[in-house]
C-alpha positions as CSV (number, residue, x, y, z in Angstrom):
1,X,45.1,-17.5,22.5
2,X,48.6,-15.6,22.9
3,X,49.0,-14.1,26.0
4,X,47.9,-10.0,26.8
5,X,50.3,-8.0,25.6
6,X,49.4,-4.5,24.8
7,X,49.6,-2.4,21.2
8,X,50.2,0.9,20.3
9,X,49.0,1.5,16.4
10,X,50.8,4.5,15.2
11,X,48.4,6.6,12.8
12,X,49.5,9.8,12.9
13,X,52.0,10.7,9.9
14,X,51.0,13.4,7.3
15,X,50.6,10.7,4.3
16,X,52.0,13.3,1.9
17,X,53.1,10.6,-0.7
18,X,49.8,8.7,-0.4
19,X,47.9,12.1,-0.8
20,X,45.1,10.6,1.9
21,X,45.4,9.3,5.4
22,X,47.1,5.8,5.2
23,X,44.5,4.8,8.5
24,X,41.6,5.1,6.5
25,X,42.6,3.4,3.8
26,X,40.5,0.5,2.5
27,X,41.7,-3.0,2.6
28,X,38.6,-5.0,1.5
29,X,35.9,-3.9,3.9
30,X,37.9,-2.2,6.7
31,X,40.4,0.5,6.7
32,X,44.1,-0.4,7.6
33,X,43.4,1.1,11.3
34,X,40.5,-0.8,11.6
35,X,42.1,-4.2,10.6
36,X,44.9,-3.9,12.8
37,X,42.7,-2.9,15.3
38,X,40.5,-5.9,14.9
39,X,43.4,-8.0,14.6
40,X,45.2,-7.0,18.1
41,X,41.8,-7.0,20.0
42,X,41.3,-10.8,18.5
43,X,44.4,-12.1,20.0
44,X,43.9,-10.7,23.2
45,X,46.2,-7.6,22.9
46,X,44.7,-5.2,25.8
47,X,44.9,-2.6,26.2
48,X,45.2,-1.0,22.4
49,X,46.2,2.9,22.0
50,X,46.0,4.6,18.6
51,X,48.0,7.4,18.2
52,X,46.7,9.8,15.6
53,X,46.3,13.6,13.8
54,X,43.5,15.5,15.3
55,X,42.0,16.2,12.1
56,X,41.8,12.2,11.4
57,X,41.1,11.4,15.5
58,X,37.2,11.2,14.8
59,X,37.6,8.9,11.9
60,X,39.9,6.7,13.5
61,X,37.8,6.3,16.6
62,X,35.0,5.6,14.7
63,X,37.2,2.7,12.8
64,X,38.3,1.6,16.4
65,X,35.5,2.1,18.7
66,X,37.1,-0.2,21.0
67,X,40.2,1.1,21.6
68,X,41.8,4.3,23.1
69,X,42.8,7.4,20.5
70,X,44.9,10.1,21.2
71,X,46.1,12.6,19.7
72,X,50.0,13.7,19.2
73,X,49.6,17.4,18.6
74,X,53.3,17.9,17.1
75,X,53.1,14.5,14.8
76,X,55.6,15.7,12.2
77,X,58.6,15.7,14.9
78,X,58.8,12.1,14.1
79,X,57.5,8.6,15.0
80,X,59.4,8.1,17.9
81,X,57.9,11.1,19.2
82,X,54.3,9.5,18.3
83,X,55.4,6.6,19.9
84,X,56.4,8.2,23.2
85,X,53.3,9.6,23.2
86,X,51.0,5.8,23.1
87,X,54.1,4.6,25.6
88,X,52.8,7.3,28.4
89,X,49.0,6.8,27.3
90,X,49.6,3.6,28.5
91,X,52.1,3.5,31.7
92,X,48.7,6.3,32.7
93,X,46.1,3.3,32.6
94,X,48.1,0.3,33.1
95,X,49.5,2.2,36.3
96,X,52.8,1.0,35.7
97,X,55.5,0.3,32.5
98,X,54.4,-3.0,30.2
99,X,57.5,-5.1,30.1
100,X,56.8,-5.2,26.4
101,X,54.3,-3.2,24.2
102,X,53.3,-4.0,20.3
103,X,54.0,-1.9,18.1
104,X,52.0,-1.5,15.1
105,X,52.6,0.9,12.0
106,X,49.5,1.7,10.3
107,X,51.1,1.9,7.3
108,X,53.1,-1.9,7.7
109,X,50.1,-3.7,7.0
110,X,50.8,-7.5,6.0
111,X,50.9,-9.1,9.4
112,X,48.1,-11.4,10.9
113,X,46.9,-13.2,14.1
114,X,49.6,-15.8,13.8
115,X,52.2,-13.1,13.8
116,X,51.3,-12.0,16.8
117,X,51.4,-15.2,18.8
118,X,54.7,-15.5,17.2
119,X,55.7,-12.4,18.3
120,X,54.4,-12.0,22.0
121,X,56.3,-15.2,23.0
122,X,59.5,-13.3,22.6
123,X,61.4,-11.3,25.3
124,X,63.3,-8.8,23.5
125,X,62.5,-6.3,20.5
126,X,61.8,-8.9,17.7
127,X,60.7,-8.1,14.6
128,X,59.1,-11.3,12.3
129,X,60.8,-12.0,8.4
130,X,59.5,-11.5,6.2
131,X,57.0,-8.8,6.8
132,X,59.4,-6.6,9.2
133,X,55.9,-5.3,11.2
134,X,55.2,-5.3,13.8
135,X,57.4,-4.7,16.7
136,X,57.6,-6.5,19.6
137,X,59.0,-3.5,22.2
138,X,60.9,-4.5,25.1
139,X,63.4,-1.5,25.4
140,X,60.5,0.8,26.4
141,X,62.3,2.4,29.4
142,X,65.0,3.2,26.7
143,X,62.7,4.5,23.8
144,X,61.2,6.5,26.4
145,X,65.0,8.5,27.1
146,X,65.4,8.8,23.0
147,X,64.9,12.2,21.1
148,X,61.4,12.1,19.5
149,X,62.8,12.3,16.0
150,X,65.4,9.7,16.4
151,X,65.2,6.3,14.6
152,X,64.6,3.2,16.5
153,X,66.5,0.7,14.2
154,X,69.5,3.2,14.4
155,X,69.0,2.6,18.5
156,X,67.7,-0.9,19.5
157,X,68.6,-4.4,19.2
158,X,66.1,-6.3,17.2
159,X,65.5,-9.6,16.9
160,X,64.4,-11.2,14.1
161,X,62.2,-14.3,13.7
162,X,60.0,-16.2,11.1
163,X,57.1,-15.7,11.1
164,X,53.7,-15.5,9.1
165,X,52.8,-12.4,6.5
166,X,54.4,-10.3,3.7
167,X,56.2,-7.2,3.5
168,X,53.7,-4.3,2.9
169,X,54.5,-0.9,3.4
170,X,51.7,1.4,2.2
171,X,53.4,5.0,0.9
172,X,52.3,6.0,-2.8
173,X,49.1,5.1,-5.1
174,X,51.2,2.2,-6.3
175,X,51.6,0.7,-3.1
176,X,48.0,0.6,-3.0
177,X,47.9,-2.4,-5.5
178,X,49.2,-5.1,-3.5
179,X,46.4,-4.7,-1.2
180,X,44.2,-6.0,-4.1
Protein backbone atom coordinates (compact mmCIF):
# COMPACT_ATOMS: atom_id res chain seq x y z
CA UNK A 1 0.00 0.00 0.00
CA UNK A 2 1.66 3.52 -0.99
CA UNK A 3 2.16 5.66 1.70
CA UNK A 4 -0.73 8.53 3.02
CA UNK A 5 -0.53 11.23 1.06
CA UNK A 6 -3.52 13.47 0.78
CA UNK A 7 -5.77 14.50 -2.47
CA UNK A 8 -7.64 17.34 -3.44
CA UNK A 9 -10.17 16.34 -6.50
CA UNK A 10 -11.00 19.55 -8.24
CA UNK A 11 -14.85 19.45 -9.41
CA UNK A 12 -15.81 22.67 -9.63
CA UNK A 13 -15.55 24.12 -13.35
CA UNK A 14 -18.76 25.25 -15.19
CA UNK A 15 -18.53 22.19 -17.84
CA UNK A 16 -19.89 24.62 -20.49
CA UNK A 17 -18.43 22.47 -23.51
CA UNK A 18 -19.64 19.18 -21.97
CA UNK A 19 -23.14 20.81 -21.35
CA UNK A 20 -23.43 18.63 -17.82
CA UNK A 21 -21.23 18.53 -14.78
CA UNK A 22 -18.01 16.48 -15.77
CA UNK A 23 -18.18 14.96 -11.74
CA UNK A 24 -21.23 13.25 -12.41
CA UNK A 25 -20.47 11.86 -15.38
CA UNK A 26 -20.77 8.11 -15.74
CA UNK A 27 -17.78 5.87 -16.34
CA UNK A 28 -19.32 2.31 -16.08
CA UNK A 29 -21.11 2.27 -12.78
CA UNK A 30 -19.66 5.37 -10.99
CA UNK A 31 -19.31 8.87 -11.96
CA UNK A 32 -15.80 10.37 -12.60
CA UNK A 33 -15.90 11.91 -8.89
CA UNK A 34 -16.82 8.91 -7.47
CA UNK A 35 -14.05 6.81 -9.20
CA UNK A 36 -11.36 8.95 -8.25
CA UNK A 37 -12.74 9.14 -5.11
CA UNK A 38 -12.74 5.44 -4.65
CA UNK A 39 -9.48 5.22 -6.24
CA UNK A 40 -7.46 7.73 -3.72
CA UNK A 41 -9.33 6.27 -0.61
CA UNK A 42 -8.04 2.64 -1.92
CA UNK A 43 -4.41 3.53 -1.82
CA UNK A 44 -4.54 5.05 1.39
CA UNK A 45 -4.76 8.81 0.31
CA UNK A 46 -6.24 10.55 3.63
CA UNK A 47 -7.45 12.88 3.99
CA UNK A 48 -9.44 13.56 0.46
CA UNK A 49 -11.12 17.19 -0.25
CA UNK A 50 -13.38 17.76 -3.13
CA UNK A 51 -13.71 21.07 -4.28
CA UNK A 52 -16.95 21.80 -6.01
CA UNK A 53 -20.05 24.27 -7.37
CA UNK A 54 -22.76 24.61 -4.73
CA UNK A 55 -25.32 23.75 -7.04
CA UNK A 56 -23.37 20.16 -7.76
CA UNK A 57 -22.04 19.98 -3.74
CA UNK A 58 -25.11 17.60 -2.82
CA UNK A 59 -24.44 15.33 -5.70
CA UNK A 60 -20.90 15.09 -5.30
CA UNK A 61 -21.11 14.26 -1.61
CA UNK A 62 -23.48 11.85 -2.23
CA UNK A 63 -20.86 10.21 -4.96
CA UNK A 64 -18.13 10.69 -2.13
CA UNK A 65 -19.69 10.08 1.06
CA UNK A 66 -16.39 9.49 2.54
CA UNK A 67 -14.63 12.38 1.80
CA UNK A 68 -14.80 16.14 2.63
CA UNK A 69 -16.72 18.65 0.03
CA UNK A 70 -16.51 22.21 -0.19
CA UNK A 71 -17.56 24.54 -1.93
CA UNK A 72 -15.53 27.45 -3.92
CA UNK A 73 -18.18 30.15 -4.19
CA UNK A 74 -16.21 32.19 -7.04
CA UNK A 75 -15.20 28.89 -9.14
CA UNK A 76 -14.95 30.62 -12.56
CA UNK A 77 -11.84 32.87 -11.33
CA UNK A 78 -9.90 29.75 -12.22
CA UNK A 79 -8.50 26.43 -11.02
CA UNK A 80 -5.77 27.69 -9.16
CA UNK A 81 -8.19 29.58 -7.21
CA UNK A 82 -10.25 26.18 -6.66
CA UNK A 83 -7.16 24.71 -5.75
CA UNK A 84 -6.22 27.21 -3.01
CA UNK A 85 -9.26 26.72 -1.77
CA UNK A 86 -8.83 22.42 -1.01
CA UNK A 87 -5.03 23.57 -0.01
CA UNK A 88 -6.53 25.63 3.15
CA UNK A 89 -9.39 22.99 3.61
CA UNK A 90 -6.71 20.94 4.38
CA UNK A 91 -3.73 22.90 6.28
CA UNK A 92 -7.50 23.49 8.68
CA UNK A 93 -7.65 19.65 9.50
CA UNK A 94 -4.30 18.41 9.09
CA UNK A 95 -3.22 21.32 11.52
CA UNK A 96 -0.32 21.99 9.54
CA UNK A 97 0.93 22.24 5.48
CA UNK A 98 1.16 18.48 3.76
CA UNK A 99 4.72 18.45 2.32
CA UNK A 100 2.93 17.20 -0.74
CA UNK A 101 -0.88 17.01 -1.70
CA UNK A 102 -2.44 14.99 -4.85
CA UNK A 103 -3.91 16.62 -7.14
CA UNK A 104 -6.70 15.30 -9.01
CA UNK A 105 -8.66 16.89 -12.00
CA UNK A 106 -12.11 15.53 -12.24
CA UNK A 107 -12.11 15.90 -15.65
CA UNK A 108 -8.26 14.04 -16.19
CA UNK A 109 -9.68 10.81 -15.71
CA UNK A 110 -7.36 7.82 -17.03
CA UNK A 111 -5.17 7.27 -14.05
CA UNK A 112 -5.30 4.18 -11.63
CA UNK A 113 -4.06 2.76 -8.32
CA UNK A 114 -0.64 2.02 -9.73
CA UNK A 115 -0.28 5.61 -10.64
CA UNK A 116 -0.57 6.73 -7.51
CA UNK A 117 2.04 4.54 -5.85
CA UNK A 118 4.09 5.76 -8.70
CA UNK A 119 3.45 9.02 -7.98
CA UNK A 120 3.51 9.43 -3.99
CA UNK A 121 7.13 8.07 -3.99
CA UNK A 122 8.26 11.29 -5.59
CA UNK A 123 9.46 14.44 -3.81
CA UNK A 124 8.78 17.13 -6.16
CA UNK A 125 5.73 18.15 -8.48
CA UNK A 126 5.71 15.06 -10.92
CA UNK A 127 3.34 14.43 -13.22
CA UNK A 128 3.24 10.49 -14.82
CA UNK A 129 3.44 10.03 -19.10
CA UNK A 130 1.48 9.26 -20.54
CA UNK A 131 -1.67 10.25 -18.87
CA UNK A 132 -0.39 13.85 -17.57
CA UNK A 133 -2.94 13.45 -14.27
CA UNK A 134 -2.62 13.66 -11.66
CA UNK A 135 -0.37 15.90 -9.85
CA UNK A 136 1.83 15.15 -7.38
CA UNK A 137 2.12 18.86 -5.50
CA UNK A 138 5.11 19.67 -3.57
CA UNK A 139 5.28 23.57 -4.25
CA UNK A 140 2.16 24.08 -2.09
CA UNK A 141 3.67 26.97 0.01
CA UNK A 142 4.25 28.48 -3.56
CA UNK A 143 0.75 27.77 -5.18
CA UNK A 144 -0.57 29.16 -2.13
CA UNK A 145 1.28 32.96 -3.01
CA UNK A 146 0.03 32.54 -6.85
CA UNK A 147 -3.04 34.66 -8.30
CA UNK A 148 -6.10 32.32 -8.37
CA UNK A 149 -6.40 32.58 -12.14
CA UNK A 150 -2.86 31.91 -12.83
CA UNK A 151 -1.64 28.61 -14.52
CA UNK A 152 0.39 26.17 -12.67
CA UNK A 153 2.41 24.71 -15.70
CA UNK A 154 3.21 28.40 -16.60
CA UNK A 155 4.63 28.49 -12.69
CA UNK A 156 6.06 25.12 -11.31
CA UNK A 157 8.65 22.72 -12.14
CA UNK A 158 7.17 19.41 -12.97
CA UNK A 159 8.50 16.33 -13.12
CA UNK A 160 7.67 13.84 -15.28
CA UNK A 161 7.71 10.02 -14.89
CA UNK A 162 6.26 6.79 -16.45
CA UNK A 163 3.81 5.61 -15.19
CA UNK A 164 0.54 3.46 -15.65
CA UNK A 165 -2.82 5.04 -17.59
CA UNK A 166 -3.83 6.98 -20.68
CA UNK A 167 -4.37 10.45 -21.53
CA UNK A 168 -8.16 11.36 -20.91
CA UNK A 169 -9.31 14.63 -20.67
CA UNK A 170 -13.09 14.76 -20.59
CA UNK A 171 -14.42 18.36 -22.27
CA UNK A 172 -17.08 17.81 -25.21
CA UNK A 173 -19.67 14.87 -26.07
CA UNK A 174 -16.95 13.42 -28.13
CA UNK A 175 -14.65 13.08 -25.37
CA UNK A 176 -17.21 11.02 -23.84
CA UNK A 177 -16.47 8.05 -26.15
CA UNK A 178 -13.18 6.98 -24.95
CA UNK A 179 -14.74 6.24 -21.69
CA UNK A 180 -16.64 3.38 -23.51
Amino acid sequence: MPKSVPAIILAAGASSRLGQPKALVKWGKESLVGKANRILNETNCSPVIIVTRNELQVDVMLEAPQSNVIVNPNPDNGRTGTLQLGIKSLISELGRTPRKILIVPVDRCGWNSETIGKLVDCEQNTCPVPSGHPLLLCDVDLVLGLPEDSSLRDNLEIMKINAPGIHLNIDTEDDLEALK
